[in-house]
MARKOLLUM-7952 format. One record per residue (C-alpha): residue in three letters; chain; x, y, z. Coordinates in Angstrom, 2 decimals. Layout:
REM MARKOLLUM-7952
ATOM residu chaine      c1      c2      c3
ATOM    ALA      A       X       Y       Z
...
//
This chain:
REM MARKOLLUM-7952
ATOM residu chaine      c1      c2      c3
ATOM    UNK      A  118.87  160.62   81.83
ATOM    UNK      A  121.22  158.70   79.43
ATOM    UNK      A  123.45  155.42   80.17
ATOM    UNK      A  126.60  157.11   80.33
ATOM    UNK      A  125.14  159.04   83.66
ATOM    UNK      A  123.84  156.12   85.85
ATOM    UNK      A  126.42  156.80   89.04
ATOM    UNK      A  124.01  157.29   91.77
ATOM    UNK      A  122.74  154.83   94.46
ATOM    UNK      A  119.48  153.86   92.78
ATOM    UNK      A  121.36  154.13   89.52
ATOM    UNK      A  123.77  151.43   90.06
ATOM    UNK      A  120.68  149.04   91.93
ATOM    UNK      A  119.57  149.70   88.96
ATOM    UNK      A  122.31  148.61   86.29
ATOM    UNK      A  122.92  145.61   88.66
ATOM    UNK      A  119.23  144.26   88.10
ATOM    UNK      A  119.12  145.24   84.40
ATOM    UNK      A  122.53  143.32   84.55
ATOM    UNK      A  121.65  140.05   86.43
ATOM    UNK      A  121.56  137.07   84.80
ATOM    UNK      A  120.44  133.48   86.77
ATOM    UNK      A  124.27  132.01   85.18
ATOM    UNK      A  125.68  134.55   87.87
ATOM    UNK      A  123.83  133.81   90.64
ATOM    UNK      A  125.07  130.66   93.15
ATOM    UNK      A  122.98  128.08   92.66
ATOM    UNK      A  122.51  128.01   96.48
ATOM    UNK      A  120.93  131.39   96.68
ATOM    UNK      A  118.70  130.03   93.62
ATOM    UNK      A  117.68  126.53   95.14
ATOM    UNK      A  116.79  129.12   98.83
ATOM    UNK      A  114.47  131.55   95.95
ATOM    UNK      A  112.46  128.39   95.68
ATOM    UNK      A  111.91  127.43   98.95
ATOM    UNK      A  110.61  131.14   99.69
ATOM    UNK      A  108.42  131.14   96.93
ATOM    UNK      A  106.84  127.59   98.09
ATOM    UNK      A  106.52  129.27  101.40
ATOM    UNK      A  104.77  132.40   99.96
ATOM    UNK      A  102.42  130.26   98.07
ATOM    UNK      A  101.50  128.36  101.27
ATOM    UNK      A  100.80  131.76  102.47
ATOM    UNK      A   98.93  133.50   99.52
ATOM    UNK      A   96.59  129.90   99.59
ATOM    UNK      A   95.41  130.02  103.49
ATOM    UNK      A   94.59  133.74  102.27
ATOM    UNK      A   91.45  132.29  100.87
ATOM    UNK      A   88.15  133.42  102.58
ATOM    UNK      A   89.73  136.25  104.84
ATOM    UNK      A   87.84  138.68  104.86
ATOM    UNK      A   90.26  141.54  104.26
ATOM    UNK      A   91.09  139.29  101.09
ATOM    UNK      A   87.67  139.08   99.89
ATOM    UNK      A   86.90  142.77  100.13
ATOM    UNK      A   89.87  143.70   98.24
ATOM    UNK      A   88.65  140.53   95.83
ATOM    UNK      A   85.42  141.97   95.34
ATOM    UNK      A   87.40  145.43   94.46
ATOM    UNK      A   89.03  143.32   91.43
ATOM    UNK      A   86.03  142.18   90.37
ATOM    UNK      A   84.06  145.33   90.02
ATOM    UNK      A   87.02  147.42   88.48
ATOM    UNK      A   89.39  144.33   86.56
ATOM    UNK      A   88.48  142.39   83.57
ATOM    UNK      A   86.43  139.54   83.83
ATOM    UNK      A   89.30  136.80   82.37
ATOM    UNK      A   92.34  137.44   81.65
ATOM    UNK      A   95.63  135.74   81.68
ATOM    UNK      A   96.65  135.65   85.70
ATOM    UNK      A   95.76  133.66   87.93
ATOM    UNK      A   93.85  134.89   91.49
ATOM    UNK      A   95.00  132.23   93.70
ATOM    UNK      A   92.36  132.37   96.39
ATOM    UNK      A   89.57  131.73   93.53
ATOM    UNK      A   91.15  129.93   90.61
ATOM    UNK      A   89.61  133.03   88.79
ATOM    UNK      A   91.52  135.14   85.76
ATOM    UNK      A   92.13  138.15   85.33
ATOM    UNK      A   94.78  140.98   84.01
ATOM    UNK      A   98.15  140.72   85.74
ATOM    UNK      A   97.62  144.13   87.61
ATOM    UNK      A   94.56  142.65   89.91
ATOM    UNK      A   95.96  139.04   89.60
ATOM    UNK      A   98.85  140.63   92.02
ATOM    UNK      A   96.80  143.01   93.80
ATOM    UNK      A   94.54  140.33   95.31
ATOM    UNK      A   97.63  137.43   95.71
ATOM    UNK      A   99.48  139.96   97.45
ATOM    UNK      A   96.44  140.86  100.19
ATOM    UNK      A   95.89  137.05  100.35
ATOM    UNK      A   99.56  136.05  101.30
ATOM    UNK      A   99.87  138.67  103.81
ATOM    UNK      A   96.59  137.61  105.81
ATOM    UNK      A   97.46  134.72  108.08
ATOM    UNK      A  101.10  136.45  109.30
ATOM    UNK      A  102.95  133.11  107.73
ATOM    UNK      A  104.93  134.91  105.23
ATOM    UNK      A  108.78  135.22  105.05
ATOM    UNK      A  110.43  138.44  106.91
ATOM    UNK      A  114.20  139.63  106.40
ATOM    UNK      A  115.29  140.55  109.82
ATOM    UNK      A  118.09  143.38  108.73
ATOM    UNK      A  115.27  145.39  106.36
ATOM    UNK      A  112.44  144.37  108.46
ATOM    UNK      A  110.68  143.60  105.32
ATOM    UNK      A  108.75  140.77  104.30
ATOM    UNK      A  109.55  140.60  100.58
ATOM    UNK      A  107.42  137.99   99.59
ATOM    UNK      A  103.96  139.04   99.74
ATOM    UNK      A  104.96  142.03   97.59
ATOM    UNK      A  107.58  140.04   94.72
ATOM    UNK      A  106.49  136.88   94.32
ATOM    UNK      A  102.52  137.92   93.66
ATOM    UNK      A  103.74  140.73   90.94
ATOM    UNK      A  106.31  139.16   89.12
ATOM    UNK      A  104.07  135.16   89.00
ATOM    UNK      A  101.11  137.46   87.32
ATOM    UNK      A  103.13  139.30   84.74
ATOM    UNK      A  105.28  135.67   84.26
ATOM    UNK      A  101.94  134.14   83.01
ATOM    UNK      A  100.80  136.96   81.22
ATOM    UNK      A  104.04  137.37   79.21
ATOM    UNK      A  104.70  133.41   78.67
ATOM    UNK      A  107.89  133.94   80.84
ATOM    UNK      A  110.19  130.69   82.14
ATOM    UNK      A  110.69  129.53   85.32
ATOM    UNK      A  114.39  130.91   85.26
ATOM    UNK      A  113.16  134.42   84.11
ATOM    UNK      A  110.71  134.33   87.18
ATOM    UNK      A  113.28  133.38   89.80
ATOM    UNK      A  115.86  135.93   88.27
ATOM    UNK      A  113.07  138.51   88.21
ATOM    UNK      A  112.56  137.47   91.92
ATOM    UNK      A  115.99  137.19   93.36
ATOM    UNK      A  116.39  140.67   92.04
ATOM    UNK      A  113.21  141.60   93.57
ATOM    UNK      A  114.82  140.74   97.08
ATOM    UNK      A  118.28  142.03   96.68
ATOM    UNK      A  116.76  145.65   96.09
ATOM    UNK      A  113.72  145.90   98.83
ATOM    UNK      A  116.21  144.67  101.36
ATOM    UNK      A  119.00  147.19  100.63
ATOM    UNK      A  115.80  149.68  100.39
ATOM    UNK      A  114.52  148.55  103.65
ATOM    UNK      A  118.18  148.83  104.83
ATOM    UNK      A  118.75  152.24  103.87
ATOM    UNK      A  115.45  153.62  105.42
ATOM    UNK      A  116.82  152.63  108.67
ATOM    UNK      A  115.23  151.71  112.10
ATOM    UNK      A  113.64  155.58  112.10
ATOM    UNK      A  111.66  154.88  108.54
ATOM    UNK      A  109.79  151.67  110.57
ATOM    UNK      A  108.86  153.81  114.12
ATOM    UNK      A  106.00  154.90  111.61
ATOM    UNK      A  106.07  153.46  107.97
ATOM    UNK      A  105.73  149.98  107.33
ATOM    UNK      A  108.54  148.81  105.23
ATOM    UNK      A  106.73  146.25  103.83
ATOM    UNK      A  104.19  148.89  101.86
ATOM    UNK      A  107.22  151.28  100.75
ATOM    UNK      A  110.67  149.60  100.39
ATOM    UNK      A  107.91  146.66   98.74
ATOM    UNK      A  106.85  148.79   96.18
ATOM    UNK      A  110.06  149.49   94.75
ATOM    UNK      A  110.74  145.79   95.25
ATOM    UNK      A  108.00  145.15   93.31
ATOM    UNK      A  109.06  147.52   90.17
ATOM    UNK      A  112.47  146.58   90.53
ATOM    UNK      A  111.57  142.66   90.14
ATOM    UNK      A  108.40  143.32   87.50
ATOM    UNK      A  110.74  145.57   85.25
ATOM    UNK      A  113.68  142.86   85.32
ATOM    UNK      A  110.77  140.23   84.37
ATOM    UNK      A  109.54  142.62   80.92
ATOM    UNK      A  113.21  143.55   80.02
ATOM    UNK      A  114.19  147.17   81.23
ATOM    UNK      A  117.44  148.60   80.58
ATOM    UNK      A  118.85  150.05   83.69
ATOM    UNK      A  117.67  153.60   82.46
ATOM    UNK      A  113.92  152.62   82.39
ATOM    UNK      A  114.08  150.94   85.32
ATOM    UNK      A  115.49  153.90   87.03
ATOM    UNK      A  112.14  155.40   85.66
ATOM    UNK      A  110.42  152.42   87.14
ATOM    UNK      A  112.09  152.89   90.22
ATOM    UNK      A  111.20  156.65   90.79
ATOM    UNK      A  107.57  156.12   89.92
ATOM    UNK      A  107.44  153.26   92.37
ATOM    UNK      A  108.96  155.55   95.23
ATOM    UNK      A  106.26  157.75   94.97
ATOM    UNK      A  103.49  156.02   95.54
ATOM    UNK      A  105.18  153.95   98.39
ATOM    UNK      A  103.67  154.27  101.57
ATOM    UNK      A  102.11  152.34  104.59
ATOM    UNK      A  101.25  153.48  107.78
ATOM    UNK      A  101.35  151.76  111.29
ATOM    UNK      A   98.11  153.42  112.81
ATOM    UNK      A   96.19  150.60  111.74
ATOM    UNK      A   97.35  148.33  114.41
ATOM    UNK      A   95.33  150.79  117.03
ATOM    UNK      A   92.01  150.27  116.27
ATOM    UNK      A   92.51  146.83  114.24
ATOM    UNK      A   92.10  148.14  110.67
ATOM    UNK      A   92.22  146.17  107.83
ATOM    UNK      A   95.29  148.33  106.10
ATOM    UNK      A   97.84  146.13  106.96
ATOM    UNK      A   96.94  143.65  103.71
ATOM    UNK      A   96.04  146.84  101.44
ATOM    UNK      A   99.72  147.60  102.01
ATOM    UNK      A  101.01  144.78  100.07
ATOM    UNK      A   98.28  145.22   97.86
ATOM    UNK      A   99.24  148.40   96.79
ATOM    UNK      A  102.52  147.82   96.75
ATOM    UNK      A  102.74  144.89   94.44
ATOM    UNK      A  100.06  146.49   92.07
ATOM    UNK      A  102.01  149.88   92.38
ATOM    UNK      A  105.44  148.25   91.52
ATOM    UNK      A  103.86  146.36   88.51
ATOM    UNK      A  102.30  149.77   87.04
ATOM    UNK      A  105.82  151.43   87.81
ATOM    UNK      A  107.61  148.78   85.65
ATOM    UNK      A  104.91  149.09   82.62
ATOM    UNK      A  104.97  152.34   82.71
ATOM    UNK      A  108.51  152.55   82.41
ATOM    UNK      A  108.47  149.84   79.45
ATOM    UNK      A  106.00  152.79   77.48
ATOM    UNK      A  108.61  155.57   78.01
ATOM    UNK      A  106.89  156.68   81.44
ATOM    UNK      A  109.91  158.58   82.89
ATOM    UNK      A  109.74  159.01   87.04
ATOM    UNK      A  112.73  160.41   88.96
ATOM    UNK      A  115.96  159.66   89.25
ATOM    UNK      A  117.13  159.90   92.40
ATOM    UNK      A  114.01  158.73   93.83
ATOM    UNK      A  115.50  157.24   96.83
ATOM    UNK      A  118.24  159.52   97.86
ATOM    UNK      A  117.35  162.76   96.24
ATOM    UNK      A  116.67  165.67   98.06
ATOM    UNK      A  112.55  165.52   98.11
ATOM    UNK      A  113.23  161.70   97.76
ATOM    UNK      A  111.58  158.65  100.43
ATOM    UNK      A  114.56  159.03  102.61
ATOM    UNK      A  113.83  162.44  103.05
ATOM    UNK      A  110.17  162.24  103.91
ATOM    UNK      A  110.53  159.17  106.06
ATOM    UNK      A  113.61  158.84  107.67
ATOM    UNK      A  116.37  160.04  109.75
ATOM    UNK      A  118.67  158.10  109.81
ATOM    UNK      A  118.71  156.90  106.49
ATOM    UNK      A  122.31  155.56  105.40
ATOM    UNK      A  123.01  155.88  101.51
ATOM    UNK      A  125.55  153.27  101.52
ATOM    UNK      A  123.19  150.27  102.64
ATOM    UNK      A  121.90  150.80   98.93
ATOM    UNK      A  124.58  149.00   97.29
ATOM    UNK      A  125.95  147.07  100.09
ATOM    UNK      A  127.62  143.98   98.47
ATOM    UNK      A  125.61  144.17   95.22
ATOM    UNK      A  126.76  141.34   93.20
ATOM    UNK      A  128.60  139.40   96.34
ATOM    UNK      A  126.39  139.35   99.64
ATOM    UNK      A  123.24  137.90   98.38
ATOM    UNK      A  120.56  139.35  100.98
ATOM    UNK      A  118.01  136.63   99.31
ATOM    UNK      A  119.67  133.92  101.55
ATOM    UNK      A  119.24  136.23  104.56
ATOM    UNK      A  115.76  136.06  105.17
ATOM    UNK      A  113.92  134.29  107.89
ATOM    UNK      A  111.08  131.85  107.41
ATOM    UNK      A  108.41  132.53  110.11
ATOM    UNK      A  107.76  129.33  112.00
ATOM    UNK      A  104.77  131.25  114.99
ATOM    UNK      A  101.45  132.58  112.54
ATOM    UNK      A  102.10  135.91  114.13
ATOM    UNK      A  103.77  139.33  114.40
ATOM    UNK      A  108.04  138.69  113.71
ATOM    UNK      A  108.34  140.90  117.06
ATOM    UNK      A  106.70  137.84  119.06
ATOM    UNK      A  108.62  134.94  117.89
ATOM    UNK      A  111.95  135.69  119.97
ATOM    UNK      A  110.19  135.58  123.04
ATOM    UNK      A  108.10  132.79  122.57
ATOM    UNK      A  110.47  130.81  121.29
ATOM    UNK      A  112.38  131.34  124.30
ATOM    UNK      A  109.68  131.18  126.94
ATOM    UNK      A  108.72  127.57  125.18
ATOM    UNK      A  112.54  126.72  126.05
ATOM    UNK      A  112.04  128.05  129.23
ATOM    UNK      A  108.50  125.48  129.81
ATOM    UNK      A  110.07  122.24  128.33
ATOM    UNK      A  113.43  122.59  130.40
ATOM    UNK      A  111.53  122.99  133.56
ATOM    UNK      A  108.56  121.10  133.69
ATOM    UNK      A  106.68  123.90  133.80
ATOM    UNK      A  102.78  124.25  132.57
ATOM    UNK      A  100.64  127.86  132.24
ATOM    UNK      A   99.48  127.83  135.79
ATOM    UNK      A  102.56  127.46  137.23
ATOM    UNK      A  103.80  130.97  135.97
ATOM    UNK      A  103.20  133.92  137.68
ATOM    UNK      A  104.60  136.74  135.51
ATOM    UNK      A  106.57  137.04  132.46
ATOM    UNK      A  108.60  139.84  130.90
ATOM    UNK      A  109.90  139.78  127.64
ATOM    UNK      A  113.01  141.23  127.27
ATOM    UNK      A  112.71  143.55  123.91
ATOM    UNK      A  114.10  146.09  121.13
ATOM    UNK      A  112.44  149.14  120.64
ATOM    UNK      A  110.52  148.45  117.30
ATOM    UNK      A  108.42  145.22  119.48
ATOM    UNK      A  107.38  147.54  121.99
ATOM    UNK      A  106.43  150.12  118.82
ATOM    UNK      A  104.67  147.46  117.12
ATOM    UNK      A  103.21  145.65  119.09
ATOM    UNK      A  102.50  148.19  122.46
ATOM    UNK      A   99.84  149.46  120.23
ATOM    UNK      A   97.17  146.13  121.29
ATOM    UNK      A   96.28  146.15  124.72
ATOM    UNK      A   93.32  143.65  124.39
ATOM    UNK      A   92.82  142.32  120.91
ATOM    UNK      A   89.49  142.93  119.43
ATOM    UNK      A   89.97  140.40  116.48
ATOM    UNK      A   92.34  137.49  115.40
ATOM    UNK      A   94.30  139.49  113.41
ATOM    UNK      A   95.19  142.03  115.87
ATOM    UNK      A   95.78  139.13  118.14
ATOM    UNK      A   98.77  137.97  116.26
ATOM    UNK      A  100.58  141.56  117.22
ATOM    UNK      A   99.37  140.73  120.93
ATOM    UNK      A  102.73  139.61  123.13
ATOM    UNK      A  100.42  138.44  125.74
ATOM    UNK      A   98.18  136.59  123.49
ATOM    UNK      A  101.27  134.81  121.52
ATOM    UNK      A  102.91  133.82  125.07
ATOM    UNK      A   99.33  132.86  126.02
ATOM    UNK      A   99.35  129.88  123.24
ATOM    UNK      A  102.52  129.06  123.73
ATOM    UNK      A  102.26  128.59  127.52
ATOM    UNK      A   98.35  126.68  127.26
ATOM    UNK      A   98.05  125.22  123.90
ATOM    UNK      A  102.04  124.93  123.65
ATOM    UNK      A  101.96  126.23  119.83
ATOM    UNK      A  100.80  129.40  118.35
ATOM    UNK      A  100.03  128.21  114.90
ATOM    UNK      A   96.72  129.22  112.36
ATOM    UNK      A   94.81  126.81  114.50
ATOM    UNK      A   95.64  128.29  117.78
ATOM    UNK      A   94.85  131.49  116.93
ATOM    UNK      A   91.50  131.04  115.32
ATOM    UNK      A   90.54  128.34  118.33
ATOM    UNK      A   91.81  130.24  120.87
ATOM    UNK      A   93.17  133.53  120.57
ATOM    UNK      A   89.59  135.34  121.99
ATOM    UNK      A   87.57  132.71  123.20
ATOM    UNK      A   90.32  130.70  125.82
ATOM    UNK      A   90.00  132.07  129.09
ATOM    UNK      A   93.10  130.42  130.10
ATOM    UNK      A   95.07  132.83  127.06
ATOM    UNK      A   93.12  135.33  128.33
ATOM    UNK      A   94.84  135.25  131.68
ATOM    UNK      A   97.85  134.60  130.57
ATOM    UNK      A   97.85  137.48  128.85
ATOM    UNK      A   97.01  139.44  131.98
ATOM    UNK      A  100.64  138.33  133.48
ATOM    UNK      A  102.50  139.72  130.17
ATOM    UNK      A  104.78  142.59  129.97
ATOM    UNK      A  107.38  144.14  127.93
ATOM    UNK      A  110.56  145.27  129.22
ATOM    UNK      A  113.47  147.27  126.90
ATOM    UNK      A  116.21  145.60  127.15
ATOM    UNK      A  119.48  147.03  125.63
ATOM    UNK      A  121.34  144.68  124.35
ATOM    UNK      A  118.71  142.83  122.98
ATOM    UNK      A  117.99  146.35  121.16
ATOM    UNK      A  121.72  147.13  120.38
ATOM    UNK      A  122.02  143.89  118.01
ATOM    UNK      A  118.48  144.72  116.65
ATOM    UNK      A  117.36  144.34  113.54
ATOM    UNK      A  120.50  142.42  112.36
ATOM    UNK      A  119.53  139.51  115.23
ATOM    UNK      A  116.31  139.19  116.80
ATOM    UNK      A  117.26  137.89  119.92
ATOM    UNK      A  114.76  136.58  122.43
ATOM    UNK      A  114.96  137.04  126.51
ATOM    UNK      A  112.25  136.02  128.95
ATOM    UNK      A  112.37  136.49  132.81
ATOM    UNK      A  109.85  134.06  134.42
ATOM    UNK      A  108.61  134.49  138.29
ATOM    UNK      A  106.85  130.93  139.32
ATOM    UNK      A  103.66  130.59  141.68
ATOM    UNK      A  106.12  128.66  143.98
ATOM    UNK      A  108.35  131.89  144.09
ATOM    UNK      A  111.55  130.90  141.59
ATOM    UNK      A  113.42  133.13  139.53
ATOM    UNK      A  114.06  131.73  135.61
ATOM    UNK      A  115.10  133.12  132.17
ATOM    UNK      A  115.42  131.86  128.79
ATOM    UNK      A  117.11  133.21  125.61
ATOM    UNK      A  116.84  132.28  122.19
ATOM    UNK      A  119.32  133.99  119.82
ATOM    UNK      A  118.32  132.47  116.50
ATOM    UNK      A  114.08  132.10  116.71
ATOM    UNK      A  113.39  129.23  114.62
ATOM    UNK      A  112.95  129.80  110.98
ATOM    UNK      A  115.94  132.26  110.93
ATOM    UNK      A  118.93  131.88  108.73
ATOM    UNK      A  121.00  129.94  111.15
ATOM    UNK      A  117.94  127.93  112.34
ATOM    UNK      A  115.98  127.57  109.31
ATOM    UNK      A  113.56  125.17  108.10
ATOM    UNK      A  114.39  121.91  106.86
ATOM    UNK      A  113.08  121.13  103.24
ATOM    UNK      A  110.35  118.61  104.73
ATOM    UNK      A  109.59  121.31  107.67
ATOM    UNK      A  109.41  123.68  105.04
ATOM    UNK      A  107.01  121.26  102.47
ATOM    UNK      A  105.10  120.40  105.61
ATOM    UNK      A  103.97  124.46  107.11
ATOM    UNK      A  103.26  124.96  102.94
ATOM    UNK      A  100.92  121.96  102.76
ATOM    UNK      A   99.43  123.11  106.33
ATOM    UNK      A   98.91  126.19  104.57
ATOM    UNK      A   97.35  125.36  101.51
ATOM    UNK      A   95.07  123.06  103.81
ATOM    UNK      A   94.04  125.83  106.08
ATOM    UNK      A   90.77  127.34  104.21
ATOM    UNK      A   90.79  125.02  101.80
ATOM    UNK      A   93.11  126.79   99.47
ATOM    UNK      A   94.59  123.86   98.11
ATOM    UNK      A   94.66  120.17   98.91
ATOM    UNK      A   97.61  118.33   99.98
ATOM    UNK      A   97.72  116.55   96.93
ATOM    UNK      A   97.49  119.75   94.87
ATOM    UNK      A  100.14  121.59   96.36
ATOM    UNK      A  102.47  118.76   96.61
ATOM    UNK      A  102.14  118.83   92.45
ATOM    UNK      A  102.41  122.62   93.19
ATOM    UNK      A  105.79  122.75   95.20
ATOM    UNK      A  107.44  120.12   92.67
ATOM    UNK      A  106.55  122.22   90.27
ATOM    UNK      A  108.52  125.03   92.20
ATOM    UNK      A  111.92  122.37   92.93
ATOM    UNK      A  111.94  122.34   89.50
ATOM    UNK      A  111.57  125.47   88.09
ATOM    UNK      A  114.84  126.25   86.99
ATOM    UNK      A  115.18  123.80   84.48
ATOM    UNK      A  115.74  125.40   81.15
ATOM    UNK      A  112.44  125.96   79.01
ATOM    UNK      A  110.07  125.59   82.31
ATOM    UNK      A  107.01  127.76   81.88
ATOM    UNK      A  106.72  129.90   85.14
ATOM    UNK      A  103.29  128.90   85.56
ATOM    UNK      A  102.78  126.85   88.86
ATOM    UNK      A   99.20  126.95   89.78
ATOM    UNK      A   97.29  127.22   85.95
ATOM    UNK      A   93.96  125.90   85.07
ATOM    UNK      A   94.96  125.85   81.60
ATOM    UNK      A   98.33  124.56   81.91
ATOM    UNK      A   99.37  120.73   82.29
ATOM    UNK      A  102.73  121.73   81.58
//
């Protein structure tokens, strides 16, 4: 594979991230990196003490270094760059906080932010090489996620495969590769993607190995790329490629979509609910529906959400959830909090997912309904529809077409500063004081010379 024959889909992605340079990129879609990665840190933080999180933890321990250069957020611990991401990546995809992009169904920050901040300390990188490495990290796991289509996500999780190459495609931008080894970096990513949704049936812990993986997957990709590792070409389009394995409907052209002119970065949703993306339509629309009419929980009789296919694939699996995580991919349950408590935040869910007896029977008056047109504009809008029958015998519905958090209702900067802090706060992960220094650290990363460290022991800087 020379230069002079890069003129394939994952060639070009490639070329355009070996290419990209933070000059070119609107400072808009720059100044939104930032508030994603303050969001994701929020995230990684009220990761600490989950038990998922410490297993994997304990993992790093036994088979990592001892010290090292990277920072494990949970702990404060160091270690090489490789765990360092591995265990920020389970840790910021515990709680169900972190950032989703609604047209990829991917959440690219548990898998980009945690790889690319590890290697940034390791390698003494700036704060405007991290966000470049980043940005890039987004624009290619959302065309991946894109081209994988709506089949690819009936049984994969986007976040574990489309992530890794998101991860390898940011990483190797971060260290320097020329569009040809990233190409390598890229192929060796796509084959170890993967990520199954079984694990939602019986409430396994896979869900946070995913981004695990994924992140420390993408990172060896990219290093092994940097040593002349060579992995294939046409990894995601070939012939015996991911599309080919794990979708059908798969759509070439989504690869390079408006490389270089629609920034997809700017496209993704912050998620306001600390559960499953499917939920959040609906309950933002049956919390409408209770403020508009007076209404409280035991006025409501039944409730359907209205819904696209991939809720009902998600989140049909959990009939009665067995533990707080599984809870969060519970429509009953997230209605249920809504309706009693009136918010379904980290909180709730911990309080009173499985010990309210009041969410408990709200649950019991849940159903899903598909609903076609709220399927037909899926996964470009998630639109929520509720139909609510009364105890007195009325007939209401609500709709929300932008859930909160979404680009065209997204968070305000002190909204945003606030759900971080709340974060950080959660298991003790941080202070409010700390990650206040932490997130102006992050405002202000793009000033020239700015080390990319944010959260250092060492560092005053």
């Amino acid at each position: 594979m020379s230069s002079e024959t890069l003129d394939w889909p994952t060639a070009r992605l490639c070329s355009f991230v070996a290419e990209l340079d933070i000059r070119r990129i609107p400072p808009r879609v720059v100044h939104f990196a930032k508030g994603l990665m303050i969001d994701w840190l929020g995230s990684a933080l009220a990761g600490k003490g989950a038990p998922q999180v410490e297993i994997i933890e304990n993992f790093a321990r036994a088979m990592g270094p001892a010290d090292g250069p990277s920072v494990v957020l949970p702990t404060r611990r160091r270690t090489s760059p490789y765990f360092a991401a591995m265990v920020n990546a389970a840790a910021s995809h515990a709680v169900e906080q972190d950032d989703v992009h609604n047209g990829s169904v991917f959440h690219p920050a548990t898998v980009i932010f945690p790889a690319v901040l590890a290697v940034a300390e390791a390698e003494k990188k700036t704060g405007q090489d991290a966000l470049t490495a980043c940005i890039a990290g987004y624009e290619i796991g959302i065309r991946v996620g894109e081209f994988l289509g709506r089949s690819h996500y009936e049984i994969f999780h986007t976040t574990g495969t489309a992530g890794t190459v998101a991860a390898a495609a940011a990483v190797g931008k971060l260290v320097g590769l020329d569009a040809v080894r990233l190409n390598h970096a890229l192929g060796s990513a796509g084959t170890q993607a993967a990520g199954l949704w079984e694990f939602l049936r019986d409430a396994a812990d896979s869900k946070q190995l995913h981004t695990a993986r994924a992140a420390a997957n993408g990172l060896a990709a990219a290093y092994l790329a940097r040593d002349g590792f060579k992995g294939a070409g046409r990894i995601l389009e070939g012939k015996k490629g991911m599309a080919a394995g794990m979708s059908t409907d798969a759509d070439p052209a989504r690869l390079t979509d408006g490389l270089g002119s629609r920034w997809a970065t700017e496209e993704t949703s912050f998620k306001w609910h600390a559960s499953c993306r499917h939920t959040h339509p609906a309950a933002d629309a049956l919390q409408l529906l209770m403020r508009r009419e007076g209404l409280g929980h035991g006025d409501i009789a039944e409730v359907v959400a209205h819904v696209h296919q991939g809720a009902i694939d998600v989140l049909g699996a959990v009939d009665i959830p067995q533990t707080v995580h599984q809870a969060k991919f519970s429509m009953g349950t997230v209605l249920g909090l809504i309706a009693v408590h009136g918010i379904a935040d980290l909180d709730a869910f911990e309080r009173h997912a499985l010990a309210s007896a009041d969410v408990a029977d709200f649950r019991s008056k849940v159903r899903m309904e598909f609903d076609p047109e709220v399927d037909s504009l899926y996964p470009k809008r998630w639109v929520g529809k509720v139909s609510v029958a009364t105890v007195d015998g009325r007939k209401l519905t609500s709709r929300a077409d932008e859930p909160k958090g979404d680009p065209g209702n997204t968070l305000a900067r002190q909204e945003l500063e606030a759900k971080a802090i709340r974060l950080a706060e959660f298991r003790g992960g941080a202070t409010a004081d700390e990650m206040r220094g932490y997130i102006s650290r992050i405002w202000d990363l793009d000033r020239p010379g700015r080390s990319a460290n944010i959260v250092s022991s060492s560092s005053t800087d």
